[in-house]
C-alpha positions in Angstrom: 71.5 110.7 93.3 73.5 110.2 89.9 75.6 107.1 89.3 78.6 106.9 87.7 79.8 103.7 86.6 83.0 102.3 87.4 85.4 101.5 84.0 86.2 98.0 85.9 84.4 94.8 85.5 85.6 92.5 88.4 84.6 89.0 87.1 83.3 88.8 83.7 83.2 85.7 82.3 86.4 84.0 83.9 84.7 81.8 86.7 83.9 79.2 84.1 86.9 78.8 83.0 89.2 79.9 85.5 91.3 83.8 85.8 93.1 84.4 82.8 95.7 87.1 83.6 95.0 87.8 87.2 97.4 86.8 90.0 97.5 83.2 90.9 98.3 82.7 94.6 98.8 79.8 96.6 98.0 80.0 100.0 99.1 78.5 103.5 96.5 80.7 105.4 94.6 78.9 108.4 91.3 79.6 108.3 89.8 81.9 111.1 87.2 80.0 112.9 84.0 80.5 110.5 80.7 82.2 111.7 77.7 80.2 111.4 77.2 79.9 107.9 73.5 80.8 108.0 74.3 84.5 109.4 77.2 85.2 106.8 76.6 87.4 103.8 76.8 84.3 101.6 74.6 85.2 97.8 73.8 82.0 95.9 73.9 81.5 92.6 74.7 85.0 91.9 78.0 86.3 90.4 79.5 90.2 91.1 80.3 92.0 88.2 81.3 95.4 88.8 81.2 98.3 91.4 79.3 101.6 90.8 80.5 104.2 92.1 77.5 107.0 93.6 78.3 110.0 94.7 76.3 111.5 97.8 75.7 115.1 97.4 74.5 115.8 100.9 77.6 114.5 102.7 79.4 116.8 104.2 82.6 115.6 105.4 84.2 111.9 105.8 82.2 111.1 108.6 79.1 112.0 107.0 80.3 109.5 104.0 80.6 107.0 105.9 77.1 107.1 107.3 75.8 106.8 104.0 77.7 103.8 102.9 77.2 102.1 106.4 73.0 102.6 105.3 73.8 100.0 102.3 74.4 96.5 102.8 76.2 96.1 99.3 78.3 99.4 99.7 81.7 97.6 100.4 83.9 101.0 100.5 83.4 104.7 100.0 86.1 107.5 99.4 86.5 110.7 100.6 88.0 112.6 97.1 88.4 116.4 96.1 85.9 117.3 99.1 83.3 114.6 97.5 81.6 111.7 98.8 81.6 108.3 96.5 79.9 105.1 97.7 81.4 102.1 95.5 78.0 99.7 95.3 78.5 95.9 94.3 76.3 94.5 91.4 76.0 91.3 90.4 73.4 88.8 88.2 72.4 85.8 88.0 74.8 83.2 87.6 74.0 79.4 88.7 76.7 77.1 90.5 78.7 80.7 91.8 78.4 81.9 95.2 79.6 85.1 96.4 80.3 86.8 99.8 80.6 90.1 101.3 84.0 89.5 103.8 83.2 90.2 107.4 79.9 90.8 106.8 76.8 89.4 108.7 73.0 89.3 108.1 71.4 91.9 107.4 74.5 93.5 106.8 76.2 94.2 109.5 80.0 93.9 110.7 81.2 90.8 112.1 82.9 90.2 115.5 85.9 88.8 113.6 85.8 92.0 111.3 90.0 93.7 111.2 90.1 97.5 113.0 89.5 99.7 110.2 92.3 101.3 108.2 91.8 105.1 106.8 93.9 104.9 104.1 94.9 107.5 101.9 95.2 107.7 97.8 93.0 106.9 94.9 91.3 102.7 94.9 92.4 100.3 93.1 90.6 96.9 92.7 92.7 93.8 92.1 91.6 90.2 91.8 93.3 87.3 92.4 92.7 83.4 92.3 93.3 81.3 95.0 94.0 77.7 95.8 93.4 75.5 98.5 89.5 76.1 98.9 86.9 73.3 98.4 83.9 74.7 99.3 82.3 79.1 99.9 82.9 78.6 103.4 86.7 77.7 102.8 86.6 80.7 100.4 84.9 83.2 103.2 87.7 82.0 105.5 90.9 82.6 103.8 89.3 86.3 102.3 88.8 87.1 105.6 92.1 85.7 107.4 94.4 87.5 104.3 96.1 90.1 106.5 97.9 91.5 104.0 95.5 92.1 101.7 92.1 94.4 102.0 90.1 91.2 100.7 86.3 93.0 99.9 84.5 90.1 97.7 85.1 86.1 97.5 84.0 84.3 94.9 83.7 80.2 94.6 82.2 78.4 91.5 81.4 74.9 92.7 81.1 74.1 89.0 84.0 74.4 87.5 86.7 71.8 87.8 89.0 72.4 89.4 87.1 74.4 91.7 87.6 78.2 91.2 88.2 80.8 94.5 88.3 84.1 93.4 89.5 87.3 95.9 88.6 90.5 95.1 91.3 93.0 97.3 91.4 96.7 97.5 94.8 98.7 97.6 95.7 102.2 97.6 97.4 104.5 94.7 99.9 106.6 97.2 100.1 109.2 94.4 96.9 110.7 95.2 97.2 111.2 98.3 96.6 114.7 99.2 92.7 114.8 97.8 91.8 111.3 98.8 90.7 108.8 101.6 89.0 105.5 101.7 88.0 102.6 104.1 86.2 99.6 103.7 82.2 99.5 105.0 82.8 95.9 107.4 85.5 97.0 109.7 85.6 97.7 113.2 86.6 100.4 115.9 86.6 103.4 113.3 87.9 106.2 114.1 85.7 108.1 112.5 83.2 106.0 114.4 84.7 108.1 117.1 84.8 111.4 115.6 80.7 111.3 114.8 80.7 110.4 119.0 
């Protein structure tokens, strides 16, 4: 399988010091009520960096696609483009005092009962980040990524170091311009129907 690399880094160095240039948002969201924290796809001291983006040869059609994401925890999206497969994979390092989470996402990896329907959406990906207030602790974090209808929150970030405390959202959105070569949907979703179509 041959990776390509994404030209995106997510994170970088920011968490230390808070988000320079990324959206500030202030939030009134009430938290959904948390899964046990123990069965959550919480990674400690670890930080993401960026995605890479592998492209599966042997898939066939969307469906197929999503298979092969669905076989990798850490694939958080793949995209159905020009009649091609692409799996976008999470990295990260090691980065003590930062925890990160995969939203809706239980151990080992699967979807959660909380976990939104799954949206097909059409268009190229585009990765935003944004900061957000009004969490004091990963779980808070977990809790508003997750209960942010109007954003496609994939990745939250907390660094229990930095003062003040630093919640990072990392959200997925869709270029409309490319719409007639290109699909995508998230990996922890629920009632897909493309779930349907492999039935």
């Amino acid at each position: 399988m041959r990776r390509l690399f994404c030209s995106f880094a997510i994170l970088g160095s920011v968490l230390a010091q808070g988000v320079g240039g990324s959206t500030t948002t202030s939030t009134t969201l009430s938290p959904t009520t948390a899964v046990e924290e123990t069965k959550r796809c919480f990674i400690h001291n670890r930080r993401p960096g960026s995605f890479s983006r592998q492209k599966e040869n042997k898939a066939a059609d969307i469906s197929a696609c999503q298979t092969k994401c669905k076989k990798n925890k850490m694939c958080l999206f793949f995209q159905w483009r020009n009649a091609q497969c692409l799996k976008y994979v999470i990295n990260d390092r090691r980065k003590q005092g930062v925890v990160y989470g995969l939203a809706n996402c239980v151990e080992p990896g699967l979807v959660s009962d909380t976990a939104p329907s799954c949206q097909l959406k059409t268009g190229d990906t585009i990765i935003k980040k944004k900061k957000v207030k009004g969490a004091t602790s990963p779980a808070d974090c977990a809790d508003l990524c997750e209960a942010d209808s109007k954003n496609q929150c994939l990745v939250w970030v907390f660094n229990k170091r930095a003062r003040p405390l630093v919640c990072i959202h990392v959200v997925l959105k869709a270029n409309p311009t490319s719409a007639e070569f290109s699909s995508f949907q998230t990996h922890y979703c629920s009632n897909s129907a493309l779930d349907v179509l492999e039935k």
